[in-house]
Structure formats: C-alpha cells, structure tokens
C-alpha positions in Angstrom: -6.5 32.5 -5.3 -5.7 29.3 -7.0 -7.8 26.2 -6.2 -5.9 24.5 -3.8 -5.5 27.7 -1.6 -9.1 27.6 -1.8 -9.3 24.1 -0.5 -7.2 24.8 2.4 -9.7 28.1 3.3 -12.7 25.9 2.8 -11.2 23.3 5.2 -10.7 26.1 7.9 -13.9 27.3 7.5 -15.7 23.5 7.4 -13.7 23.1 10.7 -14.7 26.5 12.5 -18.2 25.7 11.3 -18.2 22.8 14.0 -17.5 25.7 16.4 -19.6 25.6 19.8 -20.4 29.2 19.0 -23.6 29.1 16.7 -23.1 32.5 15.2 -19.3 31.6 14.5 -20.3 28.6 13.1 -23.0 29.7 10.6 -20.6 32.4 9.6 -17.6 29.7 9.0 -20.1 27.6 7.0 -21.7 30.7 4.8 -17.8 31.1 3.8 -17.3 27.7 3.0 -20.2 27.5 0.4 -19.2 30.6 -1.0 -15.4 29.7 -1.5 -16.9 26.5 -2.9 -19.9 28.3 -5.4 -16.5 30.8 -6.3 -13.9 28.1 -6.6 -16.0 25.6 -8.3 -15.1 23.0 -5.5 -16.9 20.0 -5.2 -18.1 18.1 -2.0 -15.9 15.3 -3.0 -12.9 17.2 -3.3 -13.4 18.9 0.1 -13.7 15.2 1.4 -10.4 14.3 -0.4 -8.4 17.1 1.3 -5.5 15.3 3.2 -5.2 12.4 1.2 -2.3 11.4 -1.3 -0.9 8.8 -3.4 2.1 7.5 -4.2 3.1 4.9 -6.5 5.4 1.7 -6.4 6.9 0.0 -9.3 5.5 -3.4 -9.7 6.9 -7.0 -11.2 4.5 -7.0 -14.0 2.2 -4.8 -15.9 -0.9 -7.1 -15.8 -1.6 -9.8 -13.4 1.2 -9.8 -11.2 2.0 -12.9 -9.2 -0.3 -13.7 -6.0 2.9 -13.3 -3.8 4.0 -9.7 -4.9 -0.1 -8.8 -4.7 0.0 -10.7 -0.8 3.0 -8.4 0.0 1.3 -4.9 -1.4 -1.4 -5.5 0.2 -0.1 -6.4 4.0 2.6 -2.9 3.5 -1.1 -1.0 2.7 -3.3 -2.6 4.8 -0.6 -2.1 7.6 -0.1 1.8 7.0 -4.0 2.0 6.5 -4.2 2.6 3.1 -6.0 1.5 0.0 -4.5 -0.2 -2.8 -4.7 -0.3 -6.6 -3.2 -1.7 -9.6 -2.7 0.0 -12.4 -2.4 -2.2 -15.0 -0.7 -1.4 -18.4 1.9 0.5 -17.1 2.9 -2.0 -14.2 2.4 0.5 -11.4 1.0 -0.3 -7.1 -1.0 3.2 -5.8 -0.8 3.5 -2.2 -3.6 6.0 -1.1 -3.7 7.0 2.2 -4.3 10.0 4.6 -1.3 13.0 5.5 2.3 10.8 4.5 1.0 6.9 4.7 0.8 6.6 1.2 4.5 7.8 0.9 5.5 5.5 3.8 3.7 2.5 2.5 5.4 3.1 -1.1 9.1 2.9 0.4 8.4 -0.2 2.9 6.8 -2.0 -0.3 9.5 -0.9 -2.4 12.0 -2.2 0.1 10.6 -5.3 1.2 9.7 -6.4 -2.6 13.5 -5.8 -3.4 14.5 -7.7 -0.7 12.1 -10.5 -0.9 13.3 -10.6 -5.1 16.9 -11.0 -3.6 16.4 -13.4 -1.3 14.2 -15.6 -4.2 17.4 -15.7 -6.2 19.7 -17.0 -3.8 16.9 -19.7 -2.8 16.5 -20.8 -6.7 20.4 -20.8 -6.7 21.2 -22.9 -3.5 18.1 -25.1 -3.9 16.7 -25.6 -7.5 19.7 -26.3 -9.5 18.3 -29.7 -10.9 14.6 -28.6 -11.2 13.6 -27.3 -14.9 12.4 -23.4 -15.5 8.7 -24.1 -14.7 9.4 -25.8 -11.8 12.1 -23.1 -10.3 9.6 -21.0 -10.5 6.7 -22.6 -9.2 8.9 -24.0 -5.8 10.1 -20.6 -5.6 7.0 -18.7 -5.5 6.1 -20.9 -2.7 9.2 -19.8 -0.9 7.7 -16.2 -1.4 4.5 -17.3 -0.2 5.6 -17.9 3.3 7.8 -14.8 3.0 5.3 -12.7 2.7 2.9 -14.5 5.5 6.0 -14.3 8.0 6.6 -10.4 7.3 2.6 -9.8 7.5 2.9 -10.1 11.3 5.7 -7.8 11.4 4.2 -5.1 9.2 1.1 -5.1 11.2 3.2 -4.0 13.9 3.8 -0.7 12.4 0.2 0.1 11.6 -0.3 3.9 12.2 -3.8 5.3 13.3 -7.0 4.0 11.1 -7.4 6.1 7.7 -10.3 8.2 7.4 -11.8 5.9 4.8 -14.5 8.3 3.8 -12.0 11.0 2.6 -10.4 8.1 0.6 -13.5 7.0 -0.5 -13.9 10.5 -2.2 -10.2 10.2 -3.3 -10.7 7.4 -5.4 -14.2 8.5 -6.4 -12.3 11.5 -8.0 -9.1 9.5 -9.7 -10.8 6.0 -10.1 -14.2 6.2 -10.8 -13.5 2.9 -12.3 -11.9 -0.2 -11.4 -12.0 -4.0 -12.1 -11.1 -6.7 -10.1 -7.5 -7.8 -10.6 -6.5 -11.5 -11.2 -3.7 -12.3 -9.5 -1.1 -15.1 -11.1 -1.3 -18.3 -8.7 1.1 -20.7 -10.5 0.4 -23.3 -7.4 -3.2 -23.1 -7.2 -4.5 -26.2 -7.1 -1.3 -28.2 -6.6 -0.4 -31.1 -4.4 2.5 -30.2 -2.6 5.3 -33.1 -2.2 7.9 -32.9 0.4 10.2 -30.4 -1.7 7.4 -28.1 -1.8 6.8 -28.0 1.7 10.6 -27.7 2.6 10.5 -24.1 -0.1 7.3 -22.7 2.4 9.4 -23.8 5.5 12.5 -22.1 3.8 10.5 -19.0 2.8 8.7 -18.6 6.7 12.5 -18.9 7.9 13.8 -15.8 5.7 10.6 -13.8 6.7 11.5 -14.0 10.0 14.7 -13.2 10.0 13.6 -9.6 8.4 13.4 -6.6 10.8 10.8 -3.7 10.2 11.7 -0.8 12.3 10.0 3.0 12.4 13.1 5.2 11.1 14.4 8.1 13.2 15.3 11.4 13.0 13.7 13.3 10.1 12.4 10.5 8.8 10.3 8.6 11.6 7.6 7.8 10.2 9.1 6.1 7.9 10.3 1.9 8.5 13.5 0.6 9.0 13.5 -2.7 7.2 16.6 -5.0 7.2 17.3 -8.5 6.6 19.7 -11.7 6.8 19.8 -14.0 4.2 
C-alpha cells in the first residue's frame, strides 16, 4: 500500500470513527492510528487530505505590481482559497479545498490576460503623447479600477467556505515559511490630476463590461469570463 492509499484508508476510518456506534467508532479510530504508526502519516497530512494547489503564471518574478496582486487575490479570495507568491520563479499558488484551486488558477489566468489586453489598447488610444514612465503609471491606474469593478463580479461566484484548518496544515507542510510580499505601487502617494482620474473612470468602465459566468457541461465549476473592449 503506497502512502496516499493509506491516506485515503485513514480518512475512512477518521470519518467512521465519528460513528454514533461507540464500538464502531473505537474500532475505526484504533485503525486509523495504526495505518498512521505503519504508514508514517503525520496529523498534519491527514488534515491536508483534500486540498490542492495549482499555480498561475505571474507578470513578474519579485514584486509584482499592486494591480496584478489586487486581481489574484479577489479570483482566491472569491473561490475560497489562499494565496502565495512564489518569488524567483514568478509563479501565483492557489490552494484550496477538492478543485477551487484549479478553478481559481484558470479564472486568474483568464481575467489577467484579458485585463493585459485591454491595458494595451488603453495605452494605445489614450497615452500616445505621455513619456514611458508616465504610460505606465496612468495605465496602471486604469488597471486599478479594473480590477475593483471585476472584484464584485468574482465574489459572485464564491463557492462554499474552505476548510481553512486543512489548508492551514497544507501550507504548514509546503510553506513552513513565508515573508510578506511588497507589492509595486507606482502611484502611491500621487496627486491625481484630471487625466488620472479619467484612466480610473476608463478602467471601472472596462471592468464592467466583463462577464464572469460558471461554465457548463463538464466543466461547471469552472467560470465563464468574457469581455468587450
């Protein structure tokens, strides 16, 4: 028996131990230990069971902007997951409970590619005069509001609430250790001027235009997520 059939027997018997039946019960959770004692399994790892993580490509591999951090955070709060950067090899892990991780990984993936197209054609119609820094600082405002005008539509699809103890032992086990993550603000502090305001008005406009749908067929857990630009 290898060690994730274990885990899957140990589950059974963790669950039949909650059985009303108190001899059925002490038997289930006499098995348990000894699959555990046998198998080497820890108590964290029995907690884990059920969670997974999947991994999105991000824009950077330290610091990524404060937008594209907004945005992975809304798809995994919204799908109930938890959310690290891995930085160094520019990588966004979704962790959540049974598929949400999966699910949050392709609406992020989606939503970032279509919130990168939609920056181009704003930088193209509307900061042809303006030099590189400030392209990119009027267009990460645009983003900004993108992002705050899709948040309401994401929450929409929120599944159930995570089991946040068995994610909890999840990272435990992968990511004993984490830092906090600085995120790259290039308006923080700024006084907006008119122009700037008109680039978060532009921004709120294209968010809401985007529609975030649960799939169908085979795939209905999964969002839906189209756009006009």
């Amino acid at each position: 028996m290898d060690k994730d059939t274990a885990l899957e027997k140990i589950k059974k018997c963790l669950n039949l131990a909650k059985s009303g039946n108190e001899h059925e019960a002490a038997a289930a959770l006499r098995q348990a230990q000894k699959l555990m004692e046998t198998h080497r399994v820890s108590e964290a790892e029995v907690s884990a069971m059920g969670v997974s993580e999947s991994m999105a490509e991000a824009g950077a591999t330290r610091n990524p902007t404060a937008w594209e951090t907004g945005l992975a955070s809304t798809v995994a709060e919204a799908f109930s997951c938890s959310l690290i950067f891995l930085g160094g090899i520019g990588r966004w892990s979704f962790i959540g409970v049974g598929p949400a991780a999966e699910i949050a990984q392709y609406a992020f993936t989606v939503l970032y590619k279509q919130l990168r197209r939609q920056r181009a054609l704003f930088i193209k119609a509307q900061c042809k005069r303006l030099v590189p820094a400030s392209k990119t600082r009027r267009a990460d405002l645009f983003c900004d509001a993108w992002v705050r005008a899709v948040a309401n539509k994401a929450a929409a699809l929120a599944g159930t609430e995570a089991d946040q103890e068995a994610i909890s032992a999840y990272k435990a086990l992968h990511y004993a250790q984490t830092a906090t993550m600085n995120a790259t603000d290039r308006n923080e502090d700024r006084k907006l001027r008119d122009k700037d305001w008109g680039a978060v008005a532009a921004g709120r406009r294209a968010g809401e235009r985007t529609q975030l749908n649960h799939g169908v067929g085979q795939n209905a857990d999964a969002p839906r997520l189209q756009g006009r630009d």
